[in-house]
N, C-alpha and C positions, 0 to 999 in steps of 0.2 A: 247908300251905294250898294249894288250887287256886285259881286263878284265871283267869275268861274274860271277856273281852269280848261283849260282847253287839252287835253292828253296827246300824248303822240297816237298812234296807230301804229302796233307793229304787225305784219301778216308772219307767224311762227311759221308757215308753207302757203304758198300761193301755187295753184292748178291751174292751166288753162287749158280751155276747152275748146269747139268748135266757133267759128264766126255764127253770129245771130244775124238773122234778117234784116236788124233793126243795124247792122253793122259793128258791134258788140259782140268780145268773145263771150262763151259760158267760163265761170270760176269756179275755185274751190278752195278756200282759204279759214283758216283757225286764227281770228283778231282776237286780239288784248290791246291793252292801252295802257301806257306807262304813265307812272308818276310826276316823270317828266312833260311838261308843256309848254306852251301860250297861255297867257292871265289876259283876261278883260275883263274889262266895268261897267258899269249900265249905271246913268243917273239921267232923271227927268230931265230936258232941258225945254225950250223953247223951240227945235226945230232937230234933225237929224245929223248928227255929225260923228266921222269917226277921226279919231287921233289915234297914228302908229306908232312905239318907240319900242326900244330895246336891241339888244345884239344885229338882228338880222330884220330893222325897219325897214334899212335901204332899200332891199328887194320888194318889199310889198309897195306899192301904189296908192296911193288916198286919192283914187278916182271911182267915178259912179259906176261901173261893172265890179267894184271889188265886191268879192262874197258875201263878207259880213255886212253890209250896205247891202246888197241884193237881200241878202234873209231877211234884214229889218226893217225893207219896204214889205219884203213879201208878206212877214208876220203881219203890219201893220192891213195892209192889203186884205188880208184873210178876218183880222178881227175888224176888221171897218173901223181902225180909226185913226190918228195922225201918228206918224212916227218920231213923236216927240220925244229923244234919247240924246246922250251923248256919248258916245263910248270909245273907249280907250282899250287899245289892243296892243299889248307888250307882248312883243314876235321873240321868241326864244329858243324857237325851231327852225331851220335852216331851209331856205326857199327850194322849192319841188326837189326835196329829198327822199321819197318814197313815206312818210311817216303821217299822211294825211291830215299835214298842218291846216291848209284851207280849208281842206273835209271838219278835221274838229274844230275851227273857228267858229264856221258854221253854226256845228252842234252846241258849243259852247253859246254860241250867240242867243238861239232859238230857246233855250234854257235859261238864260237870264232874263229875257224879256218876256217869258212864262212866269217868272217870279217878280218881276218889276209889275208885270201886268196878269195877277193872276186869275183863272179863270177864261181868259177870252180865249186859246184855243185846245182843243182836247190832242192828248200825243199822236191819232193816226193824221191829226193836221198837219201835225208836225215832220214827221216823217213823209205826207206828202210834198209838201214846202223840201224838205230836204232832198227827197227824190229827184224833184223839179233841180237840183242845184247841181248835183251829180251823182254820181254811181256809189259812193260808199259814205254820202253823208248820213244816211236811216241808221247806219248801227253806232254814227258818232253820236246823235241826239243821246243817245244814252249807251256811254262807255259801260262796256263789261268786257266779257270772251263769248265771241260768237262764232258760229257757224256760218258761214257768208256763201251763197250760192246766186248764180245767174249772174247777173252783172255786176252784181254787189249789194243788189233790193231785197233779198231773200236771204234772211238771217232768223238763225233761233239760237237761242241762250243754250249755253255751255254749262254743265253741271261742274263747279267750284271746280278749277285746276289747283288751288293755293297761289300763293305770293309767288312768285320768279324772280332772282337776283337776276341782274342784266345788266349790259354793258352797250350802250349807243354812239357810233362814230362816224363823221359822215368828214372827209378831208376836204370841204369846199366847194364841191363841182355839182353843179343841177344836171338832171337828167328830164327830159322830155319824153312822158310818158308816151306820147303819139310816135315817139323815133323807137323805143324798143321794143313797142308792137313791131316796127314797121320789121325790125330785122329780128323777130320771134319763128323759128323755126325746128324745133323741136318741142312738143307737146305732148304733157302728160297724159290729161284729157281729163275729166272728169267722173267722179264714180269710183276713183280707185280707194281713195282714203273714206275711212266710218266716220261720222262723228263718235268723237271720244264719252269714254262716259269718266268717273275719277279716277285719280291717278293716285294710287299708296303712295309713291316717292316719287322724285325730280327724275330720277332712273328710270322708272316706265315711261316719263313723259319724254326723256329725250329720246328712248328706244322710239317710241310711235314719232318724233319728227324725224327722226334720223330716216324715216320708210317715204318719207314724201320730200320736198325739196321748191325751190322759187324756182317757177320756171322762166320768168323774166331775167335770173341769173345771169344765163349767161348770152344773151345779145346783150343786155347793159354792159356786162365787161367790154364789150367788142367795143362799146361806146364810150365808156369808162375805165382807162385802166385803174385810177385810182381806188376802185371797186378793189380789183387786186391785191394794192397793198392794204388796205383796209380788212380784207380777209385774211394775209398774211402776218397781221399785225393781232386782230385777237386772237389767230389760231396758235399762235408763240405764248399767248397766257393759259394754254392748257383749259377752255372752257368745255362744255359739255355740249356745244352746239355753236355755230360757226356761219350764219347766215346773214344775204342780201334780204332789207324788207320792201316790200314794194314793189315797184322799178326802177328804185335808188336813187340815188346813191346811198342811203344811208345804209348799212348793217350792224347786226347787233351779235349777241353771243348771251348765252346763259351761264350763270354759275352754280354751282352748290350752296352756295351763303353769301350773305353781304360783304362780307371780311374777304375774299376770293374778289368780289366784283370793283370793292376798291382796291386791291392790289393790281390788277389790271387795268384799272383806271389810272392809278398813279406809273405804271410801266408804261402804258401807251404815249398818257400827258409826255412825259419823260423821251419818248423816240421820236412823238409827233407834237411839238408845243404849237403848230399852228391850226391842229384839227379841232373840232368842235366834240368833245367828249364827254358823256353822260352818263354817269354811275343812275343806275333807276332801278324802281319796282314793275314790275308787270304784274298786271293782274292784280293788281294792290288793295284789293280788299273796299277802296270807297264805294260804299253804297246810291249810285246817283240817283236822286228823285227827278218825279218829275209834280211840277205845283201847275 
């Protein structure tokens, strides 16, 4: 049996830029991926099937447009042969929460079935396949810290930021990424922020986020208030950064150390016991291959 992680996706700033021809704004976002995730499985079977379970199954769908289903014909499709799998997808990330749960399924997906079937496709397959699925699955295929530009296709590797204590809270409510373009009206644009080179201390790194910001921020509130108390809730734990990832709802926070990230995490549990809350690593050090 294989088995992957699927990471969250956090955007530390997301930029947006002008509309593209193609109907797609330009971006400008600093990914990482926490240690928190989605688990799935990959074993040979006799035919293609997927099985959902955990926290948040409800929301996902076990019908033939779902993702991980589309990547595992498409893999199959590309290496010319049957997609004889069975796999099981424990959802532990909260439906269209801004944390490119789908997006890393995907990636996760396309990654075990490289390992369950190694050899038959090379990674720019892969990232084409994931192209083909949506805008920020190329940089899930292989979780690190990227530099994301254009629609999400155009990513380069980030030189080592270190490990991030972090805090993930997302109080319930999906957001539709199509509604907070729809009311996006103030724009950073593109080209303001550098890519980073390394950071001496957490200090530098939150000085360089603190200069850029989500710009989905703030129409998601308009659409989200619980966005608000979600921000009003870690900014009471004193972290060093205070942010919407995505176009939410979920947001996160960074700390100093692990011991700060669970003291926050147990104050939050403690004010909010019905949100879904995630002490995590960003940036965490796993090395992901690809076979």
């Amino acid at each position: 049996m294989i088995r992957e992680l699927a990471p969250a996706k956090v955007n530390l700033f997301l930029h947006v830029g002008d509309k593209r021809p193609d109907g797609y704004h330009e971006l400008e976002s600093l990914v990482v991926f926490a240690s928190a995730g989605d688990e799935l499985t990959f074993e040979e079977a006799d035919a293609l099937s997927l099985h959902v379970e955990g926290p948040f199954a409800a929301g996902l769908a076990e019908e033939p447009d779902n993702l991980v289903l589309r990547a595992a014909r498409q893999f199959a499709a590309f290496a010319q042969i049957e997609p004889k799998v069975r796999i099981t997808l424990t959802k532990n990330l909260p439906i269209a929460s801004g944390v490119g749960g789908g997006s890393s399924d995907v990636g996760a997906t396309l990654r075990g079935l490289s390992r369950l079937w190694p050899g038959k496709l090379t990674l720019p397959q892969l990232w084409n396949i994931g192209h083909d699925l949506g805008s920020d699955v190329p940089v899930s295929v292989l979780p690190g810290c990227w530099w994301m530009t254009g629609r999400g296709e155009r990513f380069a590797s980030v030189p080592e930021i270190g490990t991030l204590d972090a805090l993930l809270v997302n109080a319930g409510t999906a957001v539709p990424t199509a509604s907070v373009y729809a009311k996006l009206k103030e724009r950073s644009g593109t080209g303001r922020m550098t890519k980073p080179q390394r950071f001496a201390t957490i200090g530098q790194l939150s000085e360089y986020l603190h200069r850029a910001r989500n710009d989905l921020e703030a129409p998601a509130r308009t659409l989200c208030p619980a966005i608000d108390e979600e921000l009003a809730a870690l900014n009471r734990t004193n972290p060093l950064l205070a942010r919407m990832s995505g176009s939410g709802a979920t947001c996160f926070a960074l700390y100093p150390d692990a011991a700060s990230a669970g003291m926050a995490a147990e104050t939050t549990s403690r004010e909010h016991p019905g949100w879904w809350i995630a002490p995590t690593k960003l940036n965490f050090g796993r090395k992901w291959e690809f076979q």
